[in-house]
N, C-alpha and C positions, 0 to 999 in steps of 0.2 A: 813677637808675632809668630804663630804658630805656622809652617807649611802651609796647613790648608786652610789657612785664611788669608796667606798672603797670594797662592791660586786664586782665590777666590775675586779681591781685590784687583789683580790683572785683568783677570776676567769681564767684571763689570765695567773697570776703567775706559777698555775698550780701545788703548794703545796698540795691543797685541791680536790682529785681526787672525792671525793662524789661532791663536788661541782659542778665540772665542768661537772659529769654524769647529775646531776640537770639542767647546763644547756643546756649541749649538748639536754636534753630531751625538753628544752622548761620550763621548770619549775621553775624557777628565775623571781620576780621580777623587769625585764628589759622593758622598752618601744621597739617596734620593730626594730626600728635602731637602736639601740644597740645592739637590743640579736642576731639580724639575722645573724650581723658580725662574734658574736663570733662562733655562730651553722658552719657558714662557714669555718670559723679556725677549728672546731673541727671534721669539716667533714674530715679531711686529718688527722688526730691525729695517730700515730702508735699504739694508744690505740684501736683495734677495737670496741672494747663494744661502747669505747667512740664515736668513727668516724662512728659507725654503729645507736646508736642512734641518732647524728646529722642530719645525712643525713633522718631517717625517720622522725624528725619533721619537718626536710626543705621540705620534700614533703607533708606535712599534713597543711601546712601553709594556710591563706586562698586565693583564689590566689589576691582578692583585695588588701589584706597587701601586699603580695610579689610585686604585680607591683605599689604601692603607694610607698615601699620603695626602689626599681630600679629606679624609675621616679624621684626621689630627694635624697637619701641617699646612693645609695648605690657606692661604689669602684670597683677599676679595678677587685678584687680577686672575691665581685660577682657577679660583672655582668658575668661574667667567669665561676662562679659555675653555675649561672643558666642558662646562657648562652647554657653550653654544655650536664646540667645534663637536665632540664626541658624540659618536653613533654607538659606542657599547653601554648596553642596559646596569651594568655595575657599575660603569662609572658615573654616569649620568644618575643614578639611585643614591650614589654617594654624595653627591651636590644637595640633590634635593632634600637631605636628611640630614646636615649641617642645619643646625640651630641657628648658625650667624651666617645662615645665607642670603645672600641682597637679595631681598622680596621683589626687587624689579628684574632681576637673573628669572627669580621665578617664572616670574610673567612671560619674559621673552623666551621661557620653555616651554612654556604649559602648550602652547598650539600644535608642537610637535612632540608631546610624549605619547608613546605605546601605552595599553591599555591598564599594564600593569603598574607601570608608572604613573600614571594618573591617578591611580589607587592611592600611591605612595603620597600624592602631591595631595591630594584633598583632606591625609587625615592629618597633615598639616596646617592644623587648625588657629595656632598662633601666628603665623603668617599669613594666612588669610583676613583674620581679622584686624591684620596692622595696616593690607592691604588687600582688600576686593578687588584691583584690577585683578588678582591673581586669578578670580574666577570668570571674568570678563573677557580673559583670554583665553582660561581652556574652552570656554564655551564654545571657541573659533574652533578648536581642534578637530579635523574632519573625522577621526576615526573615534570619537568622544566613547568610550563604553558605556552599559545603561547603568551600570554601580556607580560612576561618575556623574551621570547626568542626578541619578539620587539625592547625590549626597549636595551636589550644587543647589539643589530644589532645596532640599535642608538648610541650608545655609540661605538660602533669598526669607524662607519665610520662617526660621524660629534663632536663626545667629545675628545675623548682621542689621543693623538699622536699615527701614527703608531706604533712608537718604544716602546709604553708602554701594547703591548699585541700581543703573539704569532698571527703571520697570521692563517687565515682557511686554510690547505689546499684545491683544487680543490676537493679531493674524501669528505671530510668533509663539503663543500657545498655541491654538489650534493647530498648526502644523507640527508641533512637537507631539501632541497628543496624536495626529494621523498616522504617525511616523514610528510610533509604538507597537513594537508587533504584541503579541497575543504572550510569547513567553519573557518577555519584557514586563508585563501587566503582572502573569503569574509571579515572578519572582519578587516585584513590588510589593504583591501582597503578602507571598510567607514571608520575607522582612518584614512586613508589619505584625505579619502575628508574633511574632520574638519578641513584640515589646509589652511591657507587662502592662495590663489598662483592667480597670474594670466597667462593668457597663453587661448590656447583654448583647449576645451574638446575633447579630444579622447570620440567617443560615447559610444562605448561598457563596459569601465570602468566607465564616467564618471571623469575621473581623468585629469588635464592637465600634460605634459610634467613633471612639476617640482615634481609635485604629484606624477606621476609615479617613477621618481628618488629617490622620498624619501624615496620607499618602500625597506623592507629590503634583503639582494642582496639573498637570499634562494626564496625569494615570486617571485622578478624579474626574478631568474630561472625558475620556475614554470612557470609564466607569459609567461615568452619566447617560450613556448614548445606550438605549434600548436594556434599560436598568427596569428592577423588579421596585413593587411599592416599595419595599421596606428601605431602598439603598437612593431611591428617590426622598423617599421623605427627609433622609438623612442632608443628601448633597443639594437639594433644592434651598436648604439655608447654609448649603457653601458662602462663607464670606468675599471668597471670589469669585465674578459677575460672571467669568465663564465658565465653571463650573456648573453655577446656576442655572446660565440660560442652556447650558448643550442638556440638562436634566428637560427643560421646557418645551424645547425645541426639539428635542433627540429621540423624541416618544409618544407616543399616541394616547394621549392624555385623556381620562373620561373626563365629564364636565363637572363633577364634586372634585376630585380632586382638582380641575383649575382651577373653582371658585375657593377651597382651602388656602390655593396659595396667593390667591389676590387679596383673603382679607388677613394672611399670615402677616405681625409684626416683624416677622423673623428673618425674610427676606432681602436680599437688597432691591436698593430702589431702581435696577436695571430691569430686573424681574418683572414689577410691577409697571413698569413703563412699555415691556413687550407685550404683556397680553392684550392691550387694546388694540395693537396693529393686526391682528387675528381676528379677520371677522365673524369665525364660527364661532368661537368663545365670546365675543362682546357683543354680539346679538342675541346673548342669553341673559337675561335678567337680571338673576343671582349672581354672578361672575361680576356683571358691572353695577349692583349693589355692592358686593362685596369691593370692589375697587373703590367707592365712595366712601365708604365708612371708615376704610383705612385709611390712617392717618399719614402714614410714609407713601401714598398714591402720590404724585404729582400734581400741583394745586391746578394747571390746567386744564390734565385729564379728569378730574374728579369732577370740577366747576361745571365742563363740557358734555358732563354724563348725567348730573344732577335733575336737569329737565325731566329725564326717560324714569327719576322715579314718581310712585304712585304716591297720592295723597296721603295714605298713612306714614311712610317711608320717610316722604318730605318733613311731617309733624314730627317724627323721631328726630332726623335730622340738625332740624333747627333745634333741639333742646340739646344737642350733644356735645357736648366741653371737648371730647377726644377728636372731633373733628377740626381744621381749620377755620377759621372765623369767617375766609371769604365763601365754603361752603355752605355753614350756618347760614350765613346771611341772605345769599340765593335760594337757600331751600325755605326759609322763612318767608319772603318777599312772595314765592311759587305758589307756597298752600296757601297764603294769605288772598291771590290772588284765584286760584281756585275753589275757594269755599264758597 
């Protein structure tokens, strides 16, 4: 047995309590990967003196050692200790960038990393996808950057399975959309032009279609609220319902384009269930013909609207396969009876 394994051995043994004061201090002929383990072991020591001196030469360390030995040596126990003890950004960087970091280490960091850190943590993409809580926590992080909140939005709607992350609610967007300043938005979007797409350029963005799609469904709220036709037409068949409606609700809509989107397929069916609680739109003919005909209108909005059409209207109706059958049947019954 070699000297400095037979130190080594006394050490942990835990016989020799001047010793292990010696080392918990730092003061043992040990090379760094070995002594930083044991300071770690004895930072939990029910010995205070002893756990109490551990822990101050683990913060007195230099931080080049501490992250040359996280970056090759060190174990689940420290990357854990420094993980949750350490306030320097290198060594905390060095945790996060271990390959075989506990994904739940991650987690219990994510609410407290700086902003650059957060960078580091999101393009940590293999451990995200082994575990979403990872993003479920930074999400908590009060100083969240907007590159983070990006790249988080990336990941809910084109990485990870629905099933593997609580939905936003509608007030939980909305407020993140409020909460967007203006050069938040802007830089949203030249990140989007960087991605290569074809299509053609809405002019005011600069972005095409797919471009615009990409961006993250907070920014497309925002986007939507006192938006030009051409970026309306686009986010009005957002597949998500709030995007949809802040384009509906967000703008002072002439009456052709309302009636476009009551009889649009393309729609969700949240869309189509708002415009009739607008009484300036659904006192327009067109608008709530155009809500009948469409097949994705709601069977009861449609059934309830069918009376207010005209005789000829009705006679189309009943012959129309694209409509639902209870519509048909009421608008046959209608002309039948007014003939």
């Amino acid at each position: 047995m070699t000297t400095q394994s037979s130190l080594l051995d006394q050490i942990l043994s835990g016989t020799n309590r001047q010793l292990q004061v010696l080392a918990a201090s730092g003061l043992v002929p040990l090379p760094p990967e070995e002594l930083l383990p044991i300071q770690v072991a004895l930072a939990s020591s029910p010995d205070h003196e002893i756990a109490g001196k551990a822990r101050e030469a683990l913060d007195s360390v230099e931080p080049r050692v501490t992250v040359d030995f996280l970056a090759h040596h060190a174990g689940e126990s420290e990357l854990t200790y420094f993980g949750i003890r350490s306030n320097q950004s290198a060594v905390l960087e060095a945790v996060v960038r271990r390959r075989d970091v506990p994904r739940e280490l991650l987690a219990q960091m994510a609410p407290n990393l700086a902003a650059e850190l957060q960078e580091v943590l999101v393009l940590r993409q293999d451990a995200i996808v082994e575990n979403p809580e990872i993003l479920v926590a930074l999400e908590r992080n009060q100083q969240l950057s907007a590159y983070a909140k990006r790249r988080i939005w990336e990941y809910r709607e084109h990485l990870l399975p629905r099933d593997k992350l609580p939905p936003k609610k509608p007030e939980e967007i909305l407020a993140e959309a409020e909460a967007l300043t203006e050069n938040e938005v802007e830089e949203a979007i030249e990140e989007a032009r960087d991605r290569p797409s074809e299509g053609n350029l809405e002019e005011s963005t600069g972005l095409t279609d797919a471009q615009i799609r990409s961006l993250s469904i907070p920014v497309r709220v925002k986007m939507a609220r006192g938006a030009n036709r051409q970026v309306r037409s686009i986010l009005i068949r957002d597949p998500n319902a709030q995007v949809a409606l802040s384009v509906l609700l967000g703008n002072s809509l002439p009456d052709q384009e309302v009636e476009q989107i009551a009889s649009s397929r393309g729609v969700v069916t949240e869309v189509l269930a708002e415009i009739p609680k607008r009484r300036e739109w659904i006192r327009k003919y067109a608008i709530a013909k155009a809500l009948v005909k469409n097949p994705r209108t709601q069977l009861a909005t449609s059934i309830g609207l069918v009376p207010r059409m005209t005789l000829r209207d009705l006679r189309d109706l009943a012959r129309d396969k694209n409509v639902p059958d209870g519509v048909r049947s009421i608008a046959r019954r209608l002309f039948m009876a007014r003939q």
